[in-house]
Structure formats: C-alpha cells, structure tokens
N, C-alpha and C positions, 0 to 999 in steps of 0.2 A: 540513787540512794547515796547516802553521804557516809563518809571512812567511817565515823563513830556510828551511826544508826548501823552499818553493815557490821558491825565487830560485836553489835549488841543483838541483835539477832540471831547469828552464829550462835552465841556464848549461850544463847536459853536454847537454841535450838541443840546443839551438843550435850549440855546439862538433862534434855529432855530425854536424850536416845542413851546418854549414860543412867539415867534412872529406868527405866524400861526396860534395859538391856540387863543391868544387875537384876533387877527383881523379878527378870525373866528365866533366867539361870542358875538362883540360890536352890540348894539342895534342900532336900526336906527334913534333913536328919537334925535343923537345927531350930532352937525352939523362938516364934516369934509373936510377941506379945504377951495379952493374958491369957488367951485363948486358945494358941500355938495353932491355930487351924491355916493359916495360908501354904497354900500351895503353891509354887514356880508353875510360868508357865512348860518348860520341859519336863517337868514332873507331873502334867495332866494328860500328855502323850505318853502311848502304852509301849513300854518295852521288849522288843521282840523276843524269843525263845533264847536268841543267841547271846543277848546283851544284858536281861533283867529275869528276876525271878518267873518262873513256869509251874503249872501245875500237871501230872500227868492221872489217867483213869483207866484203869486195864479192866475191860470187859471180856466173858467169854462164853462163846457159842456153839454148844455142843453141835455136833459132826450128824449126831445119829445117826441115821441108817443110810445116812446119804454118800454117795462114792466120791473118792478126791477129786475127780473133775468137777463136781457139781457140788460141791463144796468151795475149790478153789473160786467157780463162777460169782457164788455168795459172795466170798469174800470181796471178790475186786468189785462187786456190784454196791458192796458198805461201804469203802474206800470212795468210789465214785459220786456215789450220794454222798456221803457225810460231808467231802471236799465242796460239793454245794453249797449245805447247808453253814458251812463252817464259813463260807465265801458269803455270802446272805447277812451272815450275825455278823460280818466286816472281819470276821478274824482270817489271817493269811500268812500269819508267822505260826507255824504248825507244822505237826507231824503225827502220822498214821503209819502203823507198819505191821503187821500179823505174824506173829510168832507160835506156830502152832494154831491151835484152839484159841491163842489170846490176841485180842485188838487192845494196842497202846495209843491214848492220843495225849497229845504234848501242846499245850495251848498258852501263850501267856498269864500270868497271872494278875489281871485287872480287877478282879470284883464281881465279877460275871461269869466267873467257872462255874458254877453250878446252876446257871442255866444252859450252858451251852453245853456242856455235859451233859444235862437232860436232851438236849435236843437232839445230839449224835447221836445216844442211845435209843430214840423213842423209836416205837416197830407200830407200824398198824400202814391199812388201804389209805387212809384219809382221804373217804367217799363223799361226795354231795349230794343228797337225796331230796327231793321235793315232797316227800311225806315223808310221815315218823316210824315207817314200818322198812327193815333191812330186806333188801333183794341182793340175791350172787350178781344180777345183770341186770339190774334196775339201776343204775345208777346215773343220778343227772350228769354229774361230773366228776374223775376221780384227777389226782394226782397227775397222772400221766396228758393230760390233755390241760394243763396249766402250763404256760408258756414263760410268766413272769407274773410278780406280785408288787405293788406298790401299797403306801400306809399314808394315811390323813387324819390328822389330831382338830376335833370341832371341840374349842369351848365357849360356852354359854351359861353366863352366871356359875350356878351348882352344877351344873349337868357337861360330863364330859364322856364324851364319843370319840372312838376308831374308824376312820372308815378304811377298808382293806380292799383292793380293787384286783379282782383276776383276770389276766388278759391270756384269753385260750391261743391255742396254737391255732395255724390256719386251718388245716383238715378236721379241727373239732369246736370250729365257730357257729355252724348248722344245729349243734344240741338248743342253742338259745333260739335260735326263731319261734319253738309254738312254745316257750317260758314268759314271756313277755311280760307276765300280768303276776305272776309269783311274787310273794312279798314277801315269805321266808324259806329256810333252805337248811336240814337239818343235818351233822356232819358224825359220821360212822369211820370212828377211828380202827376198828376191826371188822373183819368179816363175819363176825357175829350179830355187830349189830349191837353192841350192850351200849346202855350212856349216851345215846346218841343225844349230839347239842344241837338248839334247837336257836337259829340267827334269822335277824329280818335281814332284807335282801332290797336289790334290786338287779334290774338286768337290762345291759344295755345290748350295741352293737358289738359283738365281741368278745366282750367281757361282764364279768357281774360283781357287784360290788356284795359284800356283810357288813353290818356294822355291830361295835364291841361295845359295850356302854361301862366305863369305870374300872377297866382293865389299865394297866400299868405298861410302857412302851416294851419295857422287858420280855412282858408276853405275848404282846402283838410281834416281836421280831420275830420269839419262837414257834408262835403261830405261822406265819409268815413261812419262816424257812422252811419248818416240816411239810408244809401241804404245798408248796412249789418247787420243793426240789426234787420229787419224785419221791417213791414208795420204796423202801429195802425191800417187799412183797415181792414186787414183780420180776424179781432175782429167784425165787425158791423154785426149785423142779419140781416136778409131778415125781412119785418116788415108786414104781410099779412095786406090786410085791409087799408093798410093808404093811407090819403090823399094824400101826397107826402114822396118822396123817404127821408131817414134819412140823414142828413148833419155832418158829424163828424169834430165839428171845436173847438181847443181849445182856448181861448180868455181869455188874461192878463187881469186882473180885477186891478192888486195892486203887486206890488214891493217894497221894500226898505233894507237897513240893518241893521241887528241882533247882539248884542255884542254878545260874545264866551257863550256858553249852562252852561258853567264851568270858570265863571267869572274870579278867581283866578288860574284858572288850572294852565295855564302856570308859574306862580310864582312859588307855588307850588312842579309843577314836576320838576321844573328846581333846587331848593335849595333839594329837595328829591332827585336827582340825584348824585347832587354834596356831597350831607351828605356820600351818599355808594361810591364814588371813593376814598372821603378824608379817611374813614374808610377801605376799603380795602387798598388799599394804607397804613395808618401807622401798620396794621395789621403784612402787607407783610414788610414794611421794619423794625419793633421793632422786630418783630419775625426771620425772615428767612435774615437780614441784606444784603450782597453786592446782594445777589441770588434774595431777595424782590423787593431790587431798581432798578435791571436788569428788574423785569416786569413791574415796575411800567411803568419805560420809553417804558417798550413794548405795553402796554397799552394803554399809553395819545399816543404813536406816531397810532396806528391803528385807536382808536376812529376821529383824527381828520383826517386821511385820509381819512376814510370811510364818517366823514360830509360833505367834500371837494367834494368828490363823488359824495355824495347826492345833494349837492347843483348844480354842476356843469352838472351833467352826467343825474341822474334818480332817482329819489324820489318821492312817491302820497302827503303823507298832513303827519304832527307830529299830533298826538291824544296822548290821555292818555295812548293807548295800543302800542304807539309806546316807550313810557318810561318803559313801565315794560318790552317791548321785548327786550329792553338794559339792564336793570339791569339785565335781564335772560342771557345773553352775556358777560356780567362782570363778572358775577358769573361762568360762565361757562371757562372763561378765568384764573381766579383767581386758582379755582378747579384744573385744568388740568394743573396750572406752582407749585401750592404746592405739585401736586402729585409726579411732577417732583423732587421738592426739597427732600419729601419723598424717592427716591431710589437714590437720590446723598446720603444723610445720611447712606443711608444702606451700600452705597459701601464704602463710607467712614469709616465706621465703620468697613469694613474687614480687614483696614490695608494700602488702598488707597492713594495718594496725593490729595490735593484736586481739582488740574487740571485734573487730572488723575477719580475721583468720577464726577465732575461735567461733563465730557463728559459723560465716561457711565451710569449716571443718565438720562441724556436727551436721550439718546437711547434707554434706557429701556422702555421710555413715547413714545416713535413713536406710536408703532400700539395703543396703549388706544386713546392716542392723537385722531388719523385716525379715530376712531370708533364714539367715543365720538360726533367730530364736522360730521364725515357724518353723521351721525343720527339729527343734527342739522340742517344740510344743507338740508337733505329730507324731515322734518318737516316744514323748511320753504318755499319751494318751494309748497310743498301741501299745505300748507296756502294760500300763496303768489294765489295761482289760483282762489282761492274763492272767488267770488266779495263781500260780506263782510266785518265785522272789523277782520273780520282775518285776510285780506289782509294786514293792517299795522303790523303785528306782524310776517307774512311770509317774509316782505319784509328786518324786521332787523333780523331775525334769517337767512336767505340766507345772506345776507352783512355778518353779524355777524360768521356763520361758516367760509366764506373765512378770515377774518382778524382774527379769533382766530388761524386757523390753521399758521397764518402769523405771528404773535404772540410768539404763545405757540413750534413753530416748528422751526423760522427761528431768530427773534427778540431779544427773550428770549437769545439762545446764542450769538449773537453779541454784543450787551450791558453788558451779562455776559463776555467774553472777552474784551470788551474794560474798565471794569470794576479791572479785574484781575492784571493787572500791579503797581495800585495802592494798592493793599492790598496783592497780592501774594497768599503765603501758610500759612495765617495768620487762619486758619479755624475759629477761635471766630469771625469775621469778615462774615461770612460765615454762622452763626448758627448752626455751626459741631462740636460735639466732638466725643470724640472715647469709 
C-alpha cells in the first residue's frame, strides 16, 4: 500500500471510531433532534443498585401461628427462591434482606420493576395437570421436578407464538413416558385448583414443551421464572394444633425510588476509567511509538465494539465491579501487545528489518497470547455462573478475553501495517535500536 492510500485509510478509519465512540457515550440528559428520542449506547445498559437509580418493594408476611424456627425456614426459603427467579429475569444487581415480618428487595430501576416485582411476590404450587380437574397428588408435574426452562419466539405473518420448553430433572424424567400422546396440560397456580390455564403441549424425551400464543416476552420471562425456579410452598410446615391452615401470602406494604447506594460512583468510575486508557495510551505511544499507536487504535476499536455489544446484544447492569473488571482487560491487553513489542525488539536486534522483526515478534506472542486470554475467558465464564457480584466481573472478563484475543492477535497487526507505509524502515519510529 502506498504512503498516501495508507494515510487515507487511517484518517476514515479514525474518523469512524471517533464518530461511534462519541455517539456511544453521549448522555441522555441532552436534547437531540426534533424528536429528542436517541439514546447512547451506555445509556441502554442498565445501571446497577450501586451506580444508577433503584427501585425498592417492602412486602410482609404474617408469622401466624407459626414458631420462629419455622418461620425463620420461610424466610430463607423466599430469599432462596426469589434469588432464582431474580437470576432468571437476568436481574443480579439486587438486594433481599428481612427485617422482621418485612422483606425489602432492591432492584434496579429499568422499566421492568413491576413485573419483576410481581414475580418475587407471586405465591402458588405452579402444578401441571393433564386434565381440568385439581388433585393434592395428581399432579403431572410440579415445580420442584423442573430443572431448567428455556423460551422460543415463532412468527408467522399475523400469528405469533411462545414456545417454552421444560427440561425435568433426571429422577422426574419417568412422569413423561406414558404422556406421550397429551396435547394439552392445564397449570394450578394454587392448591385449590381455582383459574386453572388451560395450554397445548407437547412431550418429548425429558422434557415438554407449552406454547403461549400473543403474549408479550415480559410475560413469558415471568412465566418462565416462577414455574422453574421452584415453589415458596414447599417451605411452609405442617402447623400441629392450629386453628386454621397457615396462608403464605406476600403483601406490598411501600414502594418507591432509591438514588444510586454510591451517589457519585458513576462520575467517579467514569473519569477513573478514562484517567487509565489516557495513561496507557501516552505510555504505549511515548514509549513503543508507530507499534504503541497500532494498539492504541486496537484498543478504543475493541472497547467500543464490545459496548455496542453490550448495549445492543447482552449485558446485566454496570456496577463498580463492572469498571475494575475492565481496567483488568485493559491491563491485560496492554501487557500482552508490550510483550509483543518485547520480541519484535529482540529480533530486531539480531540484525532483522523492521518489517521483517515486527512479523516474527507477533508470532513469537501467539501461544502466550492463547494462554494468557484462555485463562481469562475460563475465569470468566466461572464467574459469569455465579448469581452474585461476580457475575458482573465474569461477564467482562468472557467479552474481555474474546476482544483482547481480537486485539492483541488480529488488530494489533492491521493497524501496525497500515501504519508501516507511513514510517517504513525508520526503526526510531518504531522504538528499536540495534
């Protein structure tokens, strides 16, 4: 490629990640166009408890005649379910804690609190029945013998379909063998029996599918979540002695919304972010010169990929531990293209061109490279698993190995070649002597 086509190249391609990059990170507080509806892409990722506004729901459940231990058991049996279901609706920036007779949950505030507020709160068996009539012990299938739930959107022309597949556990896989031929499956939200819905079905090896017709994904999640993540039910004791049967009902007492737990966080982590890209960054290019600016641009181009991602694709909530688990990605990015520059220097120094050092330097970095981010990527995918705050920090170490390896393996030299035409065999240029 020739100095002027290299230099022209560069200029659209900077121009491009500078326009992407601004309009990925404008706030929303400012009005744009006639219509003022654009949203940043960092303002479509949800903010966590700690960093953006939350909304909290204090529910509470009488005691009655039940004794503190078996009560205490309810409790941690709501806590234990709800953290499912709360893990299910992707929410994991949250808090549960019982104070007395009252349960507080703390959830961000997205747009969707008040179905997932319903969904904490909802109390029933969530039985599957093969006919329309309630049994205490008839039941196809309840709750407890659901393993895991997935969801499938069919459209066709006007007609749009759920389909919702429950995959039983293994010791309650044997219910389906003499079902085989059932085409619908009615669902007893209570032990009563009242309301019962009434879904066509199928049944496979394992598992059985429902389907939803013209329901909204909102309610297929909280469908979803309440019947796979188990029953608050099967928490309640048998109560000897009492006058009447125990009622397990949770009842909204107070709602409203919470400024961020870390008032300033987001300021904050945002100028603390930006202080470590500007500093690695003049690092990389005072030191290591045409080789520094090739990562830089490898760099800002992955990051805003990976936000673009985020925002569009799949992301839970930005926390505080979502900003260290980038700066740990930065850092690990930075690491692994100096190491690079490290064995271009060596080969350079045996006597090499410098076209001729800068390839076999990035070949020498392959297998550490490979090592280095799988060990990244297995880190964060065991994070990523644990409904926890590790969850945010699994989620940018997994992103994080893929685009370092994108980076540090693919990036690195494209930018350093389209870099090259312009400076050539100039090694000071380069940060190489002999």
């Amino acid at each position: 490629m020739s100095k002027k086509g290299s230099i022209v190249l560069l200029s659209i391609l900077v121009a491009v990640l500078l326009f992407v990059g601004v309009c990925s990170l404008l706030p929303d507080d400012l009005a744009y166009g006639k219509y003022e509806e654009y949203h940043a892409a960092v303002n479509l990722i949800t903010k966590g408890t700690d960093l953006g506004e939350s909304r909290y729901s204090i529910y509470t459940l009488d005691q009655g005649e039940l004794s503190d231990a078996d009560y205490a058991t309810i409790q941690k049996g709501i806590i234990k379910t709800a953290q499912k279901r709360l893990a299910k609706l992707g929410v994991h920036s949250y808090s549960l804690s019982w104070e007395g007779e009252n349960l507080t949950v703390v959830i961000p505030d997205d747009g969707t609190t008040t179905l997932i507020f319903g969904c904490v709160a909802a109390i029933g068996e969530f039985e599957f029945f093969t006919g329309s009539s309630y049994s205490s012990t008839g039941a196809f299938v309840s709750t407890e013998d659901i393993a895991r739930a997935t969801k499938q959107h069919y459209s066709y022309q006007d007609q749009s379909l759920w389909i919702l597949t429950f995959h039983l556990k293994a010791d309650s896989k044997n219910v389906l063998k003499n079902y085989s031929k059932i085409t619908s499956l009615y669902l007893a939200v209570d032990k009563d029996g009242d309301a019962m819905q009434q879904y066509s079905c199928s049944i496979g090896d394992g598992e059985f599918r429902i389907y939803l017709d013209e329901a909204s994904e909102s309610t297929v999640d909280r469908f979803i979540a309440m019947i796979s993540s188990g029953s608050y039910m099967q928490y309640v004791p048998e109560v000897e002695d009492a006058e009447e049967e125990y009622e397990l009902k949770l009842i909204q007492i107070d709602n409203d919304t919470l400024a961020p737990s870390f008032a300033s966080g987001w300021l904050i982590c945002s100028i603390v972010l930006a202080v470590v890209l500007l500093a690695v960054g003049a690092i990389l290019v005072v030191k290591y010169g045409v080789l520094g600016g090739a990562t830089v641009l490898s760099i800002a181009t992955v990051l805003i990929a990976g936000l673009l991602f985020s925002a569009f694709v799949y992301f839970n909530a930005i926390t505080i531990w979502t900003f260290v688990a980038l700066i740990v990605v930065i850092a690990v990015m930075a690491y692994l293209s100096i190491d690079s520059f490290a064995n271009i220097k060596a080969n350079y120094a045996t006597g090499k061109t410098v076209s001729a050092a800068i390839k076999t330097g990035y070949n020498k970095s392959i297998v550490k490279n490979l090592i280095v981010n799988g060990a990244m990527l297995v880190l964060g995918v065991i994070l990523w698993v644990i409904p926890t705050v590790t969850t945010f920090v699994g989620i940018v170490l997994t992103y994080g190995a893929v685009l370092s390896v994108a980076a540090t393996l693919g990036l690195n030299r494209l930018y350093t070649a389209l870099l090259y035409p312009i400076h050539e065999e100039d090694n000071a240029k380069y940060g190489l002597s002999k």
